[in-house]
C-alpha positions as CSV (number, residue, x, y, z in Angstrom):
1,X,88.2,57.4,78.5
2,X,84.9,59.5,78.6
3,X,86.1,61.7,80.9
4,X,89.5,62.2,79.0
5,X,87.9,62.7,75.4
6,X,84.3,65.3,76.7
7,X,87.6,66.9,78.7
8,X,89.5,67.1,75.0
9,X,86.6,69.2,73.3
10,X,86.2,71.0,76.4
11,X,89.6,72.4,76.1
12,X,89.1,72.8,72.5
13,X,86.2,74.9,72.5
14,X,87.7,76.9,74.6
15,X,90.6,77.1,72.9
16,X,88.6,78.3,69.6
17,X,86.4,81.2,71.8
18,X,89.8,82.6,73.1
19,X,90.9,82.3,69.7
20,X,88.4,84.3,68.2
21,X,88.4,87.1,71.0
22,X,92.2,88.1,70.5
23,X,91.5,87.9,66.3
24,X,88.4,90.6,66.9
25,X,90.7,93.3,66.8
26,X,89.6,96.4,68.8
27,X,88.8,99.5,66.8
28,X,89.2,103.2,67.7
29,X,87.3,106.0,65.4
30,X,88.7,109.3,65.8
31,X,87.4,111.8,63.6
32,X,88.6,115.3,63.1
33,X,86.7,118.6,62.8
34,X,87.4,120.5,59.5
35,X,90.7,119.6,59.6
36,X,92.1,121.0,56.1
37,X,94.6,119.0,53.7
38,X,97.0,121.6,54.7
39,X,96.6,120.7,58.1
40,X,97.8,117.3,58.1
41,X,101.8,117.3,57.6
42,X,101.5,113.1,55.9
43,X,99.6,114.8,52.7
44,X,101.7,116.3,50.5
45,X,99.6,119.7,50.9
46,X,100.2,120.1,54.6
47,X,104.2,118.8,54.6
48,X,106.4,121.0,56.9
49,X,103.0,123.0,58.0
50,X,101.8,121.1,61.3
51,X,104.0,119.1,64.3
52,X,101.9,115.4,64.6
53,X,104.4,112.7,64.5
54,X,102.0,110.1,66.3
55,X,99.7,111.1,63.3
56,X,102.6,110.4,61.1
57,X,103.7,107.5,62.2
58,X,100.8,105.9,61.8
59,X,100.2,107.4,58.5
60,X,103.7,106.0,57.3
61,X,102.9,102.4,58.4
62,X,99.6,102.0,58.0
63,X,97.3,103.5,55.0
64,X,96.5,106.8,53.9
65,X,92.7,107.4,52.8
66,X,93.4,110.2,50.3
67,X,90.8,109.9,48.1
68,X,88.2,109.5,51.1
69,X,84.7,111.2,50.0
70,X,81.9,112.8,52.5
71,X,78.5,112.1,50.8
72,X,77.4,115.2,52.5
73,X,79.8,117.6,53.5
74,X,79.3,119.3,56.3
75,X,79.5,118.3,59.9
76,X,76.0,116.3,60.9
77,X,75.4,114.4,57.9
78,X,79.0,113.4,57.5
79,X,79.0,111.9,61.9
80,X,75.3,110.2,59.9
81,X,76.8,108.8,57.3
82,X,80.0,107.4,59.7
83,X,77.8,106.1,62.6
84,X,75.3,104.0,60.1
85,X,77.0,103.0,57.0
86,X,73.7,104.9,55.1
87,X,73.3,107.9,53.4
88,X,71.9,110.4,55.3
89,X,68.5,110.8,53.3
90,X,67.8,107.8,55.1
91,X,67.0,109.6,58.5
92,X,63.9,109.9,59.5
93,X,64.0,112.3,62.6
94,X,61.2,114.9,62.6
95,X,63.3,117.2,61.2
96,X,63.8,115.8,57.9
97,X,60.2,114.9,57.5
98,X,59.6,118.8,58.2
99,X,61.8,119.6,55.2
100,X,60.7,116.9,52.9
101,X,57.0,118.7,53.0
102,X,59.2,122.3,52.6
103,X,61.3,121.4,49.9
104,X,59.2,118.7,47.9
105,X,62.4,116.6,47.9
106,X,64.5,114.7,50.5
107,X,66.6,117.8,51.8
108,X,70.1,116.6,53.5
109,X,72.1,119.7,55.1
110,X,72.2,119.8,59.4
111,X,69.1,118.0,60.0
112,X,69.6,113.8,59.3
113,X,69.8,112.7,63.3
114,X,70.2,109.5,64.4
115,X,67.6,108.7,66.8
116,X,66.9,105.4,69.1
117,X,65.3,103.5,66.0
118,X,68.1,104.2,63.9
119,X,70.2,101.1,63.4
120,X,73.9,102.1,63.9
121,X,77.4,100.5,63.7
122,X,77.1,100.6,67.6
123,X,74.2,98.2,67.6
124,X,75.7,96.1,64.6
125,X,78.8,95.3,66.9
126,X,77.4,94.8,70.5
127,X,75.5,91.7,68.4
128,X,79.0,90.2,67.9
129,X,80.2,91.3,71.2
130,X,81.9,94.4,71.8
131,X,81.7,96.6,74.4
132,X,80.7,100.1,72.8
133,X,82.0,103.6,74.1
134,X,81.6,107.1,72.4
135,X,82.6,110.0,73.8
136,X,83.1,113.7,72.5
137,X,81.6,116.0,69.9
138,X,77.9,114.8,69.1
139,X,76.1,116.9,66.4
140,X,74.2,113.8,65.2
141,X,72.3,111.9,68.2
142,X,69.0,113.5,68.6
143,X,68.8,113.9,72.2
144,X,65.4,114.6,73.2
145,X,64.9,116.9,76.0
146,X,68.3,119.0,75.5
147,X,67.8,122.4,76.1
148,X,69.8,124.9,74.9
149,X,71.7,127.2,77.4
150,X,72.1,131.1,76.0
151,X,75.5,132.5,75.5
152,X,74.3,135.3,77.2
153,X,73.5,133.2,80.9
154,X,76.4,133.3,83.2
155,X,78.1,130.0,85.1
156,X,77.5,132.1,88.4
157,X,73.3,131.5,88.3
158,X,73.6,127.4,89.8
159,X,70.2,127.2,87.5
160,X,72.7,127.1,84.5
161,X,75.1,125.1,85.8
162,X,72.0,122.4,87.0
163,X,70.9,122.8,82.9
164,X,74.7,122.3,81.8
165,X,74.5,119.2,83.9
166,X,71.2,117.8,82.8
167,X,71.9,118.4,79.1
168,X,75.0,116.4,79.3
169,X,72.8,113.5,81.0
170,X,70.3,113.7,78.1
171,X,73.4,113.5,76.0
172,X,74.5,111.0,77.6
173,X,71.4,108.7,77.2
174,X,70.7,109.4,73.8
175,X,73.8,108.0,73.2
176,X,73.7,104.5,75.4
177,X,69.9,104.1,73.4
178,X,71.9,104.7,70.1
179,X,73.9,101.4,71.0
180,X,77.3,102.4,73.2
181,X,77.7,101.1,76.4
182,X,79.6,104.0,78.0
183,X,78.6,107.3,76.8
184,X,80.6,110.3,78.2
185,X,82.1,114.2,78.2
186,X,80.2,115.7,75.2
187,X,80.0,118.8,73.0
188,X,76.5,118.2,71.7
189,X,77.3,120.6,68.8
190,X,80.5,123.2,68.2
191,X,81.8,124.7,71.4
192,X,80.2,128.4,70.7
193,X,76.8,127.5,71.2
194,X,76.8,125.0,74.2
195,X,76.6,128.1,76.4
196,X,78.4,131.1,78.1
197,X,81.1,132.2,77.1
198,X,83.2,130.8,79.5
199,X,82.7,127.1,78.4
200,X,83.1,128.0,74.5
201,X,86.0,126.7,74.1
202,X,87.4,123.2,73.2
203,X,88.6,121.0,76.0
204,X,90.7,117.6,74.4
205,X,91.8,116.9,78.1
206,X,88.2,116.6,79.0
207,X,87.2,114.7,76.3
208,X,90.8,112.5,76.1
209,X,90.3,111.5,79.4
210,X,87.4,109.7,79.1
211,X,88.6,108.0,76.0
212,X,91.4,106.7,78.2
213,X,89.0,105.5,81.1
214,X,87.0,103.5,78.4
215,X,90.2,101.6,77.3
216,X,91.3,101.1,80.9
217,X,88.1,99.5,81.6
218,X,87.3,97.3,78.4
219,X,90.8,96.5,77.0
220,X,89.7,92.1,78.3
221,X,87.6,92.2,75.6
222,X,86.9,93.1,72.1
223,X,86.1,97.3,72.2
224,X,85.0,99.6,69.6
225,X,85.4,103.8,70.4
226,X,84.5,106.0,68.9
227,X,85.5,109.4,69.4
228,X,85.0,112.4,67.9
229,X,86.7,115.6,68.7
230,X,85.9,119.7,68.1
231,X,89.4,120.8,66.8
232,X,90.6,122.3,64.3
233,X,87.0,123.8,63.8
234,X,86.5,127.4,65.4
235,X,87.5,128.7,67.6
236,X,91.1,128.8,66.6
237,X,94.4,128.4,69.0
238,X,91.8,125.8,70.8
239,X,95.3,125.4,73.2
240,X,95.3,128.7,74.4
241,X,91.6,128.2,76.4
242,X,90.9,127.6,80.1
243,X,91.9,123.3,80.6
244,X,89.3,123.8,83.3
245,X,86.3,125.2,80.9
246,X,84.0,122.3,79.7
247,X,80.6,122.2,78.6
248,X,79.2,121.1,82.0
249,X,80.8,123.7,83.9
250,X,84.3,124.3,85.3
251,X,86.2,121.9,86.6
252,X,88.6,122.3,89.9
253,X,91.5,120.1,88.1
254,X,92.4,119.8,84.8
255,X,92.0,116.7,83.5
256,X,95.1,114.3,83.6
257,X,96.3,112.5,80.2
258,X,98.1,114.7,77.8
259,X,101.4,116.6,78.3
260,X,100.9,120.3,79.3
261,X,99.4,122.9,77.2
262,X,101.7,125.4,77.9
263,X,104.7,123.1,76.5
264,X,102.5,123.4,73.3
265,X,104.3,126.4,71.8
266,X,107.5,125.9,73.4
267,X,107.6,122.5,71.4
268,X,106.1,124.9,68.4
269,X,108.6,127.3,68.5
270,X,111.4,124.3,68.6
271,X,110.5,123.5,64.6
272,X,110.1,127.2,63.6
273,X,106.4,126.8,63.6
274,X,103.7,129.4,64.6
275,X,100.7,129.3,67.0
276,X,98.2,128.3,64.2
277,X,99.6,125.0,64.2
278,X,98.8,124.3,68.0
279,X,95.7,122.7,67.6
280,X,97.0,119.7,65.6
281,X,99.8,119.3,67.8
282,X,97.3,119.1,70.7
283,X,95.1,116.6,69.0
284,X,98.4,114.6,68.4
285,X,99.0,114.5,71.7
286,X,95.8,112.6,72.6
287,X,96.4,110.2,70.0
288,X,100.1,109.4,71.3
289,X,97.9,109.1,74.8
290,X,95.6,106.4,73.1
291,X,98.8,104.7,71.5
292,X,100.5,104.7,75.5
293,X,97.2,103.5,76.9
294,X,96.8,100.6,74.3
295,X,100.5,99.8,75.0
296,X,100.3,99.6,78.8
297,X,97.3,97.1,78.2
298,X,98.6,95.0,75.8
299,X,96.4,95.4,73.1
300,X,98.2,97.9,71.1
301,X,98.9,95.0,68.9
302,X,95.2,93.7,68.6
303,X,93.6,97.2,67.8
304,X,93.1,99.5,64.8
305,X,93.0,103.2,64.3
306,X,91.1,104.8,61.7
307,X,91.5,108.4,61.3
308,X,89.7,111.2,59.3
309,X,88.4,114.4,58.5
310,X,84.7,114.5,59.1
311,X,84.8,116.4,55.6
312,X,86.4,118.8,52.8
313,X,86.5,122.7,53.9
314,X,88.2,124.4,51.4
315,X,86.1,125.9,49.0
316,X,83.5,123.7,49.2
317,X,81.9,123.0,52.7
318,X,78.1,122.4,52.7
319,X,78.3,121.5,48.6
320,X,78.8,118.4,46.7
321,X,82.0,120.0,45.1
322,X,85.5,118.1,45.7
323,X,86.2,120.8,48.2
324,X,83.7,119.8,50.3
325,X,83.2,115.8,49.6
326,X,87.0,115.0,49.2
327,X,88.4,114.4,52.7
328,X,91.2,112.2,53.6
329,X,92.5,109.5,56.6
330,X,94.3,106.9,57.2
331,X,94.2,103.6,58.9
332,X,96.7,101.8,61.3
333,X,96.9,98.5,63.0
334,X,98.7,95.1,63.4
335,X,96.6,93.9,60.6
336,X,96.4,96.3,58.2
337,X,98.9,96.2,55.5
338,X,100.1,99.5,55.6
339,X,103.2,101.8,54.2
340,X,100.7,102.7,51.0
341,X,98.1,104.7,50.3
342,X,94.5,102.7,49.5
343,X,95.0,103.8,45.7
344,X,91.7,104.7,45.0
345,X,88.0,106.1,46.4
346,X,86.0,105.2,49.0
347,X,83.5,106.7,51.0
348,X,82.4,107.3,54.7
349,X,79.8,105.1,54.7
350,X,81.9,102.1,53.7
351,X,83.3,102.5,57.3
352,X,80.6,100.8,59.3
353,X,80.4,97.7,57.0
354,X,84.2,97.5,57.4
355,X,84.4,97.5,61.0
356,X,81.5,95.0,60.9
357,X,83.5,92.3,58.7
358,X,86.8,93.4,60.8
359,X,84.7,92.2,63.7
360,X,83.7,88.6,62.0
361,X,80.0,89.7,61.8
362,X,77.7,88.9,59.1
363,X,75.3,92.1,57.7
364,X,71.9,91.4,56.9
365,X,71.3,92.0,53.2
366,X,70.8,95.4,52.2
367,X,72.0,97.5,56.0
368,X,74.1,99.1,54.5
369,X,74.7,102.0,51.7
370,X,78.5,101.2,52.0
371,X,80.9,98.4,50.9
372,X,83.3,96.6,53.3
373,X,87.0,97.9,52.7
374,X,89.2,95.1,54.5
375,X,90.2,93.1,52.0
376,X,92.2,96.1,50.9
377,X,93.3,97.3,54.2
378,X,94.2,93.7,55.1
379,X,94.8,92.1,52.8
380,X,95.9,94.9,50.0
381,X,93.3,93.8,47.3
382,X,93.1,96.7,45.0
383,X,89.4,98.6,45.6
384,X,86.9,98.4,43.6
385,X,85.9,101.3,41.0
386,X,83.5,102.7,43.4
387,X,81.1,105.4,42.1
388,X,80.9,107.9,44.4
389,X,77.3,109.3,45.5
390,X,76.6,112.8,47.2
391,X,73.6,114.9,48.1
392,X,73.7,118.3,49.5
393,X,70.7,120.2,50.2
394,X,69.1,121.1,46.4
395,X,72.3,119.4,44.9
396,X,73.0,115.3,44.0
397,X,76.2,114.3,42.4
398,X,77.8,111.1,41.4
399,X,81.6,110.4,40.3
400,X,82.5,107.7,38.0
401,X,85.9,107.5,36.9
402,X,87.5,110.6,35.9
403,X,84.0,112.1,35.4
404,X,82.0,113.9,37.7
405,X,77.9,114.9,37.6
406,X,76.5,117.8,39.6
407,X,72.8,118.3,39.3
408,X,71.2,121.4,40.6
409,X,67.6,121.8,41.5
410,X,65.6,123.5,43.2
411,X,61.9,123.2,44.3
412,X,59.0,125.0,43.2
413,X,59.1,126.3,47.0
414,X,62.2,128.6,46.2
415,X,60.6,129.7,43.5
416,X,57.5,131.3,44.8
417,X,58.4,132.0,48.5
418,X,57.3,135.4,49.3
419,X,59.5,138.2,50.2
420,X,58.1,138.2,53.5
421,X,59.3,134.7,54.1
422,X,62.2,135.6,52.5
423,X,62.9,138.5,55.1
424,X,61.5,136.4,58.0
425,X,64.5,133.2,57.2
426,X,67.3,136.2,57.0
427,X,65.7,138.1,60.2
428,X,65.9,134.3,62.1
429,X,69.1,133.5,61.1
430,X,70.5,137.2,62.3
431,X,68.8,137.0,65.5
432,X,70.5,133.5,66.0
433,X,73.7,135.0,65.1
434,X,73.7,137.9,67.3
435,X,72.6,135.6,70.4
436,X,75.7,133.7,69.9
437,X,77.9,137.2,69.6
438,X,78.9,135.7,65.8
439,X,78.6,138.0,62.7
440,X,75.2,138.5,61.4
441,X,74.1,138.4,57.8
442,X,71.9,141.8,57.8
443,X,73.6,143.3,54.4
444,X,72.1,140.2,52.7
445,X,69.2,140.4,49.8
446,X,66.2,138.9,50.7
447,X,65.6,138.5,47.1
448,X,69.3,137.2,46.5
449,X,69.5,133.5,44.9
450,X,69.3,130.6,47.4
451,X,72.5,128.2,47.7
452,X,73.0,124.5,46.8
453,X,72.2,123.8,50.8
454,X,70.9,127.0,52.6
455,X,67.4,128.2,53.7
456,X,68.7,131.6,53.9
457,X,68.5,133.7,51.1
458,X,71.4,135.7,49.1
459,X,73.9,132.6,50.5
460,X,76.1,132.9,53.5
461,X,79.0,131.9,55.3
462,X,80.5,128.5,53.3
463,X,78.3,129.2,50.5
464,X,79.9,132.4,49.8
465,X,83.4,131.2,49.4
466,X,82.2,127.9,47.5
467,X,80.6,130.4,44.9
468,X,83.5,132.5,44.9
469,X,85.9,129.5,44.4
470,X,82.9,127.9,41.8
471,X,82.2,130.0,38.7
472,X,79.6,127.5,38.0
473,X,77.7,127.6,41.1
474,X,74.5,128.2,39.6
475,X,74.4,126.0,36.3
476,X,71.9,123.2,37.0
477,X,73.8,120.8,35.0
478,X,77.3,120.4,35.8
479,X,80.3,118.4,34.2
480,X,83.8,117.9,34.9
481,X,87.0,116.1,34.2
482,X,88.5,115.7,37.3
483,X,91.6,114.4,35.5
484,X,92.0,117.5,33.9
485,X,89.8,119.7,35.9
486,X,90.5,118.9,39.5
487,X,89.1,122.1,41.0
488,X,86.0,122.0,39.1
489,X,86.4,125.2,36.9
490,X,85.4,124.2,33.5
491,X,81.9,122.8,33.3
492,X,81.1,120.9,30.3
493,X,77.5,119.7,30.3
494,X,76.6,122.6,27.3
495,X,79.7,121.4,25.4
496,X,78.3,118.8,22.4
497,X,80.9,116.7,22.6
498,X,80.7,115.8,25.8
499,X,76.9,114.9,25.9
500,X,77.0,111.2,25.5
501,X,78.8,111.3,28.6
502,X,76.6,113.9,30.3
503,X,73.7,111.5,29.2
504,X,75.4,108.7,31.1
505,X,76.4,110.0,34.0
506,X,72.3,111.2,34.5
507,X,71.6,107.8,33.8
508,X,74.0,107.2,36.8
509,X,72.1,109.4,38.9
510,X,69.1,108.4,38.5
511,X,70.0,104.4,38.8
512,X,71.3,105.8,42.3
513,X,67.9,108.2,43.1
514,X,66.4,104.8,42.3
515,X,66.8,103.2,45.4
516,X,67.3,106.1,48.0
517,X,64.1,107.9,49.8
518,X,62.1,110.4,48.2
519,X,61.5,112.2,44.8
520,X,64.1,114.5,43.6
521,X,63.8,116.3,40.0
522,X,63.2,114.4,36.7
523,X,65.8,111.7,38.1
524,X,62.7,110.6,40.4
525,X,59.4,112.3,40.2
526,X,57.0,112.5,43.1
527,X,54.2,111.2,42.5
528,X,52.0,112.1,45.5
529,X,50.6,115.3,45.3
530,X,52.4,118.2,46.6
531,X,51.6,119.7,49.7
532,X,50.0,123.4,49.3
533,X,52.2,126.5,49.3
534,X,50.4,127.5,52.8
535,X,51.0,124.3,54.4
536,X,55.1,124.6,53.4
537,X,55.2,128.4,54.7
538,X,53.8,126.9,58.1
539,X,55.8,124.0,58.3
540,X,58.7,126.5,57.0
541,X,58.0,128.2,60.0
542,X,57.9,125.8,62.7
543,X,61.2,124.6,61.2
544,X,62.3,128.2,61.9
545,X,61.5,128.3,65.0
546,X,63.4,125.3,66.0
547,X,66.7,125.7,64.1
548,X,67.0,129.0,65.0
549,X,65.4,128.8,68.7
């Protein structure tokens, strides 16, 4: 009788454990690079314009993310913001102590790294037991030790190749002491500055391939991927490269996984569409590989997809403008009730905090910046009015309702940085230009205005067109309706009859300044002295030498 009822719970308990492993759905995180709106044929903006019907598919039954915000748009703060559920002022890599003593305020633009303190979604979900695997584009892992290889070395000196090979390794550890338990095939930054020329290309096969060893190895139990890919960024026509070129070398077989590249444009040329549209249809192809890997392991039905756009790049890359913050995604999965779109904002760093209540964990109090989403992916509860929070460089911005708040500001820094400074930023950034064969920046003004995110003076490359496409790109205070005034043209903070709402939506600011890191403006004074103008030139300097090294 003993025997039969310890035997009963027995059974039981393992009943429940077996249970909950098949509910802890598996989730996959694949996130584009500067894809465009017109790039994705399930938004109304890119329909007819791109071939990607796995993409579609799983747009059409599961739910589009079209009002999905960046807090910092441009491509390492955005992975920040993703992999940690925080805003990326939180960092505290070297780097962004370096520009908080430039600046005089927390400064967010390529710098925020995750580094082995950092607490990451990763780390949240091997506590409620997932097996962890990342593989891809980086651009947000500090990985000490990396050394970059110049474009101008060639693959035929073994010394580069052993450096390729090490760097990847560095990568590779960086990530595992970030919190993923298989870490491979990585682009530590965008494929034109990992080394010679040969190897600046993208390479999906590479980097699919991996993605589909980690699911052939981990489908038993609950998994989490995340995988992050270079296209559509530059270079262009990403199809047309070398399969065999990859950042560690090149390879004697191209990797196996996705159909042929060269039935890309055949398959192009079958819907009337033109080479420019190759890329997505090559990234579509490794996500119908994922979707026939899940399927021949029997978890298709157990696992999630969440797609997106690290970030906006039309007219506003590297701002806080809805060109640059506004991104868009969508989520699939047995789960998720789909055929909808999530009718209304959210932002990246809601994603970690979902995938963490998705996985049955419970978040300490205060981990995260973000909210938890899956009561309306599952469960289609409408979200809640989010206000929307971004910082840029010089730049914060919140979005409440149909009104949005952009405050400029820069530091006393800009203000008195001497010419020579001025010159010696510009001559840096050209000299890093021209040793990656890009354009260089030499008809700039040294004394020309800075931008809402750059160090470099007179504004350059996404800058330029988000102050061509901005007419307000200087006004410290800006207003709009985004109702009325979707593209930002009509600034209304120095209209009277808006400033009762101009007055709240500062008060709005500075309630969210309130509980980030560091001073910025008369939202949050600093009240620790400021460092001298000499000690910011050198620490300006050092800065220099290491972003543009």
């Amino acid at each position: 009788m003993i025997y039969k009822f310890t035997l009963t719970i027995l059974l039981l308990a393992i009943s429940a454990v077996a249970t909950q492993a098949v509910s802890r759905p598996n989730i996959i995180l694949l996130i584009a690079d500067d894809q465009r709106r017109d790039q994705a044929n399930w938004l109304p903006e890119g329909k007819g314009k791109t071939l990607t019907p796995n993409m579609d598919r799983l747009a059409a039954e599961g739910i589009v993310l079209s009002e999905l915000y960046s807090p910092s748009p441009v491509c390492v703060p955005s992975r920040f913001a993703t992999i940690t559920g925080n805003y990326a002022s939180r960092a505290t890599n070297e780097w962004m102590r370096d520009l908080f003593i430039m600046h005089g305020h927390t400064f967010v633009h390529q710098e925020p790294n995750v580094t082995s303190d950092t607490q990451t979604i990763a780390k949240d979900l091997q506590t409620v037991g997932y097996v962890t695997g990342a593989v891809g584009k980086n651009h947000v892992i500090e990985a000490p030790g990396y050394k970059k290889v110049d474009a101008r070395t060639s693959l035929s000196d073994p010394a580069v190749i052993q450096r390729l090979q090490e760097n990847q390794a560095t990568v590779r550890a960086a990530y595992q002491a970030a919190g993923f338990d298989f870490a491979e095939r990585f682009y530590h930054s965008n494929p034109r500055v990992i080394g010679p020329p040969q190897i600046q290309v993208h390479n999906l096969d590479w980097v699919n391939e991996a993605a589909l060893d980690f699911i052939g190895a981990n489908y038993g139990k609950p998994f989490f991927l995340y995988y992050a890919v270079t296209t559509p960024h530059a270079p262009r026509k990403g199809y047309k490269s070398d399969p065999h070129a990859t950042p560690v070398g090149i390879l004697d077989e191209v990797p196996a996984g996705l159909p042929a590249r060269n039935t890309i444009q055949m398959r192009l040329d079958e819907f009337g569409l033109g080479e420019d549209a190759g890329d997505m249809l090559w990234l579509d192809d490794c996500v119908g590989s994922i979707l026939a890997k899940l399927e021949e392991h029997g978890v298709i039905e157990n696992t999630i997809i969440v797609y997106f756009s690290d970030h906006g790049v039309e007219s506003g890359k590297t701002t806080c403008y809805e060109g640059g913050m506004r991104t868009f995604g969508f989520v699939w999965g047995n789960s998720i009730l789909g055929g909808r779109d999530a009718g209304g904002r959210c932002s990246l760093v809601d994603l970690a905090p979902t995938f963490m209540d998705l996985a049955g964990g419970v978040s300490q109090a205060g981990r995260y910046d973000g909210i938890s989403l899956k009561k309306n992916w599952t469960e289609a509860k409408p979200l809640k009015k989010r206000i929307i929070y971004g910082e840029m460089g010089h730049s914060r911005a919140v979005i409440v309702g149909k009104w949005k708040y952009i405050a400029l500001r820069y530091s006393d820094y800009h203000e008195r940085l001497p010419l020579t400074e001025r010159r010696a930023w510009l001559e840096a950034a050209n000299k890093y230009q021209r040793s990656n064969k890009w354009t260089t920046f030499e008809e700039n003004d040294p004394n020309g205005p800075f931008g809402h995110s750059g160090f470099i003076p007179d504004l350059w490359d996404h800058e330029r067109r988000s102050m061509e496409a901005n007419p307000n790109f200087f006004d410290a205070d800006q207003l709009y309706d985004l109702l009325k005034d979707p593209n930002e043209q009509n600034n209304l903070a120095d209209n009277p009859e808006y400033s009762e709402i101009l007055q709240d939506m500062q008060a709005e600011l500075t309630r969210q300044l309130s509980v980030m890191p560091g001073p910025f403006a008369e939202f949050k004074p600093r009240f620790l002295p400021e460092p001298s103008m000499e000690e910011r030139i050198k620490v300006g300097r050092e800065l220099m030498e290491t972003v543009f090294h």
